[in-house]
C-alpha positions in Angstrom: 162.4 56.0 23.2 162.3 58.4 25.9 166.3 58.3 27.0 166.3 59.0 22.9 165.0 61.8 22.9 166.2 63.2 25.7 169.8 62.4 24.3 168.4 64.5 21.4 167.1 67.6 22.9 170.2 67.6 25.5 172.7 67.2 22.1 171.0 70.2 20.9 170.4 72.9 23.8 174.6 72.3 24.7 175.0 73.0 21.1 173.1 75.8 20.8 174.6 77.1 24.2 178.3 76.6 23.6 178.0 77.5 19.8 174.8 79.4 19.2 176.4 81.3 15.8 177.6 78.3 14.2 174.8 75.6 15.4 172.0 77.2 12.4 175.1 76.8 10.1 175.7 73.1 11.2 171.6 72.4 10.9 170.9 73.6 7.5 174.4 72.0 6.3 173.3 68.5 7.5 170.1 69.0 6.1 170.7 70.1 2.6 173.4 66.8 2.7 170.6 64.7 3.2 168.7 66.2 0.9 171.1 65.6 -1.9 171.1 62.3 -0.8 167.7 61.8 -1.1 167.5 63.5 -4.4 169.9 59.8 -5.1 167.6 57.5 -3.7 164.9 58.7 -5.4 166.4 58.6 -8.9 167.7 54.9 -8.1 164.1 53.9 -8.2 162.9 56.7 -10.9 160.6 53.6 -12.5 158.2 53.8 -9.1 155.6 57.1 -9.5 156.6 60.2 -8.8 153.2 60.1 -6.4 154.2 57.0 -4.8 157.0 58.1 -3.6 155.3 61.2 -2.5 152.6 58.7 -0.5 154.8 56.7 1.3 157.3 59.6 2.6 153.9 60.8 3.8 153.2 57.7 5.7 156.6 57.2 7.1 156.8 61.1 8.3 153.5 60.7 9.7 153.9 57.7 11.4 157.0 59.1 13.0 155.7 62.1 14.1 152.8 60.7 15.5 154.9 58.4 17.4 157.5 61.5 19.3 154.1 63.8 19.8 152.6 61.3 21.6 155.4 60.3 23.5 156.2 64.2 24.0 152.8 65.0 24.7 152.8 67.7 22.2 149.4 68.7 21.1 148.2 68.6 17.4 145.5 70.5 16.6 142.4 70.4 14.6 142.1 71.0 10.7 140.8 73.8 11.9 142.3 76.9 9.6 141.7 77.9 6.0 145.2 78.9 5.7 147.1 75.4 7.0 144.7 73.8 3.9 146.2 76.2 1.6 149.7 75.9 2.7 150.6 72.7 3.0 148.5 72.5 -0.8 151.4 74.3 -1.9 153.8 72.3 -0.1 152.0 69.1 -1.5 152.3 70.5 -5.2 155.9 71.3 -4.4 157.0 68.1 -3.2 155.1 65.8 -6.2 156.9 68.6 -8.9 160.1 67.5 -7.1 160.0 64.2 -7.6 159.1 64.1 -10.9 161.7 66.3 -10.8 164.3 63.5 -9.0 163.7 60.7 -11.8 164.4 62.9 -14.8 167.5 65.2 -13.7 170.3 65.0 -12.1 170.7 65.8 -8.4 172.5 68.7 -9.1 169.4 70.3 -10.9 166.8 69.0 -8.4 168.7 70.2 -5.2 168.3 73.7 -7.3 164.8 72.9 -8.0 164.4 72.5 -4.1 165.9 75.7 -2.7 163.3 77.6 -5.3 160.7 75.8 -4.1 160.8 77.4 0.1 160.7 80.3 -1.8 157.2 79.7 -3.3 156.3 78.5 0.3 157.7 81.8 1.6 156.4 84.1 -0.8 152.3 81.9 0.0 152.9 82.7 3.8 153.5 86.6 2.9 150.4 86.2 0.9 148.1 84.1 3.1 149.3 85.8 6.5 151.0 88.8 6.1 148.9 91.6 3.9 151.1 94.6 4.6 154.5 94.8 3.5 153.6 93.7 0.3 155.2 95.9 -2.1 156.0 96.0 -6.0 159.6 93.4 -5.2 157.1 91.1 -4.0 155.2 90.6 -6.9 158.2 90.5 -9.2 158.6 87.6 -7.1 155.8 86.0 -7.7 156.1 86.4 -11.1 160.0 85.2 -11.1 158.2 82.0 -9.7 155.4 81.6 -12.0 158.1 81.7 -14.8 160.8 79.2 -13.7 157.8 76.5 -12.6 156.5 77.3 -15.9 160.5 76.8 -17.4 160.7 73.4 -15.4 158.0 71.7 -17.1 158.7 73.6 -20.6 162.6 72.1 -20.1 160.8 68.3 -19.4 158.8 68.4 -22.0 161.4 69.9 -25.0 164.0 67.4 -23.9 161.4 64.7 -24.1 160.6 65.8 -27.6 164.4 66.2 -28.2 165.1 62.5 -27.0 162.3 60.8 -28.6 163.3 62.4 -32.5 167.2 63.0 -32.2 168.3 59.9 -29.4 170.2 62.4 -27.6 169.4 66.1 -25.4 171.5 68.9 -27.7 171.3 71.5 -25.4 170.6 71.2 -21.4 167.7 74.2 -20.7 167.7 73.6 -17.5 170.9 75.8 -17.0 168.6 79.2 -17.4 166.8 77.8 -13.9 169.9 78.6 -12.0 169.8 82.4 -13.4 166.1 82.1 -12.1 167.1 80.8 -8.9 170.0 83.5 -8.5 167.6 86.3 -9.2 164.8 85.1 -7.1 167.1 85.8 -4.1 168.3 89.1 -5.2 164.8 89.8 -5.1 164.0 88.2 -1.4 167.0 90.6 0.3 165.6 93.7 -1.6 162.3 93.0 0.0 160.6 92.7 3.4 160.2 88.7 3.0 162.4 87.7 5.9 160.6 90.0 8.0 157.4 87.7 7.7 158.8 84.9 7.1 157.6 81.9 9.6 158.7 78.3 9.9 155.1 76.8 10.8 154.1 74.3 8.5 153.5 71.6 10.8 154.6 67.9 9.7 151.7 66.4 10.5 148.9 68.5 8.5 151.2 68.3 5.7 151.9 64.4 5.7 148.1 63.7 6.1 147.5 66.1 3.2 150.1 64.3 0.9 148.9 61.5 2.0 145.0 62.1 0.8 145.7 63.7 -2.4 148.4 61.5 -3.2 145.6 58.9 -3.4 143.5 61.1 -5.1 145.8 61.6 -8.2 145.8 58.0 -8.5 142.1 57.9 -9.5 142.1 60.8 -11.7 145.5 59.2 -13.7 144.9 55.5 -13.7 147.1 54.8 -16.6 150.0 55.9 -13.9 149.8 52.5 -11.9 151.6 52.3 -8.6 154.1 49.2 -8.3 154.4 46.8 -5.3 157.9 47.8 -4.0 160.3 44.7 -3.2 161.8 44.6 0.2 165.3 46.9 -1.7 162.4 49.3 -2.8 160.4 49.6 0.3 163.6 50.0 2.0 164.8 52.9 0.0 161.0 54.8 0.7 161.7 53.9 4.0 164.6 55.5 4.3 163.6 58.6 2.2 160.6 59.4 4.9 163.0 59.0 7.7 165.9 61.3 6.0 162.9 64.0 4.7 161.5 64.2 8.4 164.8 65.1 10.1 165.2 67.2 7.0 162.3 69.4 7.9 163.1 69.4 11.5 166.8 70.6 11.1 165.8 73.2 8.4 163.0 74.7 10.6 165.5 75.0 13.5 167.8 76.6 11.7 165.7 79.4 10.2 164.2 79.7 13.8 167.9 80.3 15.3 169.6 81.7 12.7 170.3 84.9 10.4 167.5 84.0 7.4 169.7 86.2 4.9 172.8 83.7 5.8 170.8 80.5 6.3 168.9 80.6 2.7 172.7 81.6 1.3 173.6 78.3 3.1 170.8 76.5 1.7 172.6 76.3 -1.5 175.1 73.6 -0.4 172.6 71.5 -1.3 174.1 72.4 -5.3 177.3 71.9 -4.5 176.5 67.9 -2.5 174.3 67.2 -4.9 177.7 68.2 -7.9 179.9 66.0 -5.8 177.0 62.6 -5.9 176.3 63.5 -9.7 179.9 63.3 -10.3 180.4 59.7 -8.4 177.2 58.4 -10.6 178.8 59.5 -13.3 176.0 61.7 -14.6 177.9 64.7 -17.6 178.7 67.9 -16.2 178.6 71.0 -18.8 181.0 73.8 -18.2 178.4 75.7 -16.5 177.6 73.9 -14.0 181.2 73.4 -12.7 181.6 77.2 -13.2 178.1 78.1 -11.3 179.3 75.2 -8.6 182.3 77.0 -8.2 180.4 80.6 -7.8 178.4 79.0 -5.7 180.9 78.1 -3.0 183.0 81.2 -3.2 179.5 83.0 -1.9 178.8 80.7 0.9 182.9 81.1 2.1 182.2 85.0 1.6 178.7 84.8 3.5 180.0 83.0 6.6 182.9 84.8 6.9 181.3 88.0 6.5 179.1 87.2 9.1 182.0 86.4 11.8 183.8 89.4 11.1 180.7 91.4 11.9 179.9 89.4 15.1 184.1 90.3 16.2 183.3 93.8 15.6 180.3 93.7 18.1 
């Protein structure tokens, strides 16, 4: 394990010494790729609990990253702070909405779902941490982010409604979330957000959070019964709490190394792989969605090369 890791950390130090502009670009691709292809696994086994899943990507993140801090030697500290509680409570709430989220949608609309939801994390660390800078943006924020949670779960339950009386969804709400997304970011670069903004959650508090409350919500909803997995299942979780761990890792690097304006533009990709799986499953595609897709990609070509021309001209 220890010629592993090494082979890691070396991999990563020439690649951020030979390419240091394009190696945030190349982390937050391959995570938002992964992502999209987690958003798959978990709607392959949609008939396991949305909390299960949630409990078992805990375990298998925690287990790993107990297992490389002890080898590393890196130090995990106490539950010591109000603030890490209330964080990774928010990351917690985040991650269950998602994959309710996964088992009902299509991965197109949770990878969406996702990149709105490290902007709730964002805009709680300006909160919790950061008391000055908050100006009137902000809170139109905040208030952006109230509403499209609020739409999410409005969207769920209309369509239920819809398919329960009529057989069928007549119109797809969820498009209006994308308009929520899109202004949510207009709002973030008109604000001093990326000035506070800190990649600190740490895996660890958050998996053994998950992990406890996870449990908790089992006792409070016991008509929602967890399954026994078979070994196809329990492969699948597996795989989903390796895939979520590296996940965090690469996106925390690149927001540590790169431009947070260009990297949160980037995030996006996570739309247009989660399109391309939606579209090898089969899943129906309305007109807007090809035509935000399509939007979507001519902004991330115009952000990168933007970028590059302004690093020739230094």
């Amino acid at each position: 394990m220890d010629h592993f890791l090494y082979a890691i950390k070396s991999a990563i130090n020439q690649l951020e010494i030979k390419q240091p502009r394009y190696a945030p670009i190349y982390y937050i691709l391959t995570s938002s790729l992964m992502f999209s292809i987690n958003s798959m696994l978990s709607k392959m086994i949609s008939h396991i609990a949305s909390s299960q899943i949630v409990f078992f990507r805990a375990i298998i993140m925690f287990l790993i990253n107990f297992a490389v801090t002890s080898n590393q030697n890196i130090k995990l500290y106490g539950f010591t702070s109000k603030i890490i509680y209330e964080k990774h409570i928010w990351m917690f709430r985040n991650n269950l909405f998602l994959c309710r989220y996964y088992v009902g949608q299509c991965v197109r609309g949770s990878s969406s779902f996702q990149n709105f939801s490290s902007l709730d994390i964002s805009y709680g660390d300006i909160l919790f941490e950061n008391r000055k800078g908050l100006d009137k943006s902000i809170y139109q924020l905040g208030c952006m982010l109230f509403w499209n949670l609020s739409h999410q779960l409005a969207s769920s339950a209309i369509r239920n409604v819809r398919l329960s009386k009529k057989g069928k969804s007549s119109i797809d709400l969820n498009e209006w979330n994308n308009i929520n997304v899109v202004c949510c970011y207009i709002l973030i670069n008109n604000t001093s957000i990326n000035q506070y903004f800190s990649q600190d959650f740490i895996l660890q508090y958050f998996s053994i959070i998950s992990i406890v409350l996870t449990s908790v919500t089992l006792f409070i909803t016991p008509a929602q019964q967890w399954l026994v997995p078979n070994y196809l299942e329990m492969s699948m979780l597996t795989l989903i709490g390796s895939t979520s761990y590296i996940i965090q890792l690469l996106m925390n690097r690149a927001y540590m190394k790169g431009n947070l304006t260009e990297i949160s533009m980037l995030g996006q990709s996570q739309v247009i792989y989660g399109y391309v799986i939606d579209m090898f499953m089969g899943t129906n595609l309305s007109i807007f969605s090809i035509c935000g897709t399509g939007v979507i990609v001519a902004s991330l070509v115009k952000v990168v090369f933007d970028k590059s021309k302004q690093e020739k001209g230094h």
